[in-house]
C-alpha positions, 0 to 999 in steps of 0.5 A: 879312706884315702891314699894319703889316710891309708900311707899315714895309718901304715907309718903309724904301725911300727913293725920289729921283726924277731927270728928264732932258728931251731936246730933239731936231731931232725930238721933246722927251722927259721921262724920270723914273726913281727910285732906289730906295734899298733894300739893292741900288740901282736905277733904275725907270722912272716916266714918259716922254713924248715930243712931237714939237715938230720944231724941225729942221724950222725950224732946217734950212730957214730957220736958226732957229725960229719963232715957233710953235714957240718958244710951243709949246717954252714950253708944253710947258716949263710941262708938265713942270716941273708934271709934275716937281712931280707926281712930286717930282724931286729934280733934273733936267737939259735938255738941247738938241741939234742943232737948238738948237745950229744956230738963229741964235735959239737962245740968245734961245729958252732965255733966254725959257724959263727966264724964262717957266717957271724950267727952265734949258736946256743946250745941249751939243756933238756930242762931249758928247752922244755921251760921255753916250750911251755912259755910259748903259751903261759898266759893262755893256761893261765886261764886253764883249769885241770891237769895238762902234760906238755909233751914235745917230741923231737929227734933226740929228745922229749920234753915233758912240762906239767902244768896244775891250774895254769901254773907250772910244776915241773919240767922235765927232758928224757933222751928219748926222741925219733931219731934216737929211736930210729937208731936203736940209740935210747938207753933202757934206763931212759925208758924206765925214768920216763915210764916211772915218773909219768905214773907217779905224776899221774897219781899226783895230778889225775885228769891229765890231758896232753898238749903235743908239740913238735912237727909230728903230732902237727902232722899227725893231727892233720892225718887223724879221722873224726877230730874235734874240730871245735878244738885242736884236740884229737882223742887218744884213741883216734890217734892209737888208730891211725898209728896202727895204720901207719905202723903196718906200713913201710916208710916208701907206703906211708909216703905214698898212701899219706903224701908225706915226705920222706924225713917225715915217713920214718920219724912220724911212727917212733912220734906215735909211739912216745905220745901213745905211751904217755898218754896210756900212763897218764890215762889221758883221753885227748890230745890238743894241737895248738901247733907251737913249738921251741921256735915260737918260744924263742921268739916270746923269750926275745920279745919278754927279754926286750920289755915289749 
């Protein structure tokens, strides 16, 4: 092919860029992917940062978040709207979750955003987050047959999809997340809601399999001895192994023994701790990765949004 074959074939792939930002009790993500519209449509990856602004940590100890934090959210906002403009999004979407949803200042933190930098925050609900959670990947358990569990374990919360043969059967979100747990901030009540409904879905919908999401199970899956490497699934009991391990040890030995970082160290037991209670109710025996998450459905809502 030649030089001038080579120009006209890269004029002919239109690329629209589409951008998701992900405010968690954890960490704020920005994830910008391109549609390359060729003969055959696909999303490619061009970047995601993630930065662990740790607005639970106020939220679930003191009720709202401080002053800090909320000129570091401001900081960071001006980031990537100059990162956006960098990679010309076409549009994008920011989304704020459990953290946000429960600060008595979280309305008046969006408004000084949005003045101070024009990006515009939503704050969606449990039920919305879950069903943008299982949206990501549709079409693909569409062609699934059995029981499968979406479980998304962030900071302040964990959503849980139920999907029957490709098809959704229900959706749910319980305040119970890392950060939460980290500060002893998860009601009794909350834990019993959430042991009650998965028995009774296991009783419904037997043979569930669990389909993780969220940074934790993604590292986790990366840490575990003898996963499947045909598919991004791990056994329960493999993970049940690793976690003892880690729950043994401090969060400066986890750092050091496991490489991780230190917003990963402490937030990656409580992690465990949700997908192994869910999975010992439910009886599930593996766990799949696909390493997706809200982001990568916010982005797939922008896209069906736009008709392409």
């Amino acid at each position: 092919m030649t030089d001038k074959e080579m120009m006209t074939e890269e004029k002919s792939v239109r690329r629209t860029a589409y951008a998701a930002i992900d405010i968690g009790s954890n960490a704020v993500r920005l994830l910008i992917k391109e549609l390359e519209e060729a003969e055959e449509p696909y999303l490619n990856k061009v970047l995601l940062l993630r930065v662990p602004l740790r607005l639970g940590f106020d939220v679930f100890a003191q009720g709202r978040i401080s002053e800090k934090r909320e000129k570091d959210m401001i900081r960071l906002m001006k980031c990537y709207k100059q990162l956006m403009k960098i990679y010309e999004v076409a549009e994008y979407r920011a989304c704020a979750t459990s953290a946000m949803r429960d600060a008595a200042n979280g309305s008046q933190i969006i408004r000084e955003v949005e003045k101070k930098t024009g990006i515009r925050i939503e704050i969606i609900d449990g039920q919305e987050e879950a069903r943008m959670i299982y949206n990501n990947h549709i079409e693909t358990m569409k062609a699934r047959k059995g029981n499968f569990m979406y479980v998304d374990v962030g900071g302040g919360s964990t959503e849980i999809n139920l999907i029957a043969d490709g098809e959704l059967v229900c959706s749910r979100s319980y305040n119970i997340g890392t950060v939460r747990m980290l500060n002893n901030a998860v009601e009794e009540s909350e834990k019993a809601r959430i042991r009650r409904d998965m028995k009774d879905l296991a009783v419904s919908y037997p043979g569930i399999n669990i389909i993780g999401s969220g940074g934790n199970i993604n590292k986790l899956f990366k840490m575990v001895k003898g996963r499947d490497r045909r598919y991004p699934r791990m056994s329960v009991a493999s993970l049940r192994e690793l976690h003892d391990e880690l729950k043994a040890l401090t969060v400066e030995e986890r750092m050091e023994e496991f490489d991780l970082k230190p917003d990963r160290a402490d937030v990656i037991v409580p992690a465990g701790d949700i997908f192994l209670t869910v999975a010992e109710i439910t009886g599930s025996q593996y766990i799949y990765v696909p390493v997706i998450g809200l982001a990568d459905g916010i982005i797939d809502g922008l896209l069906a949004n736009s008709g392409k």
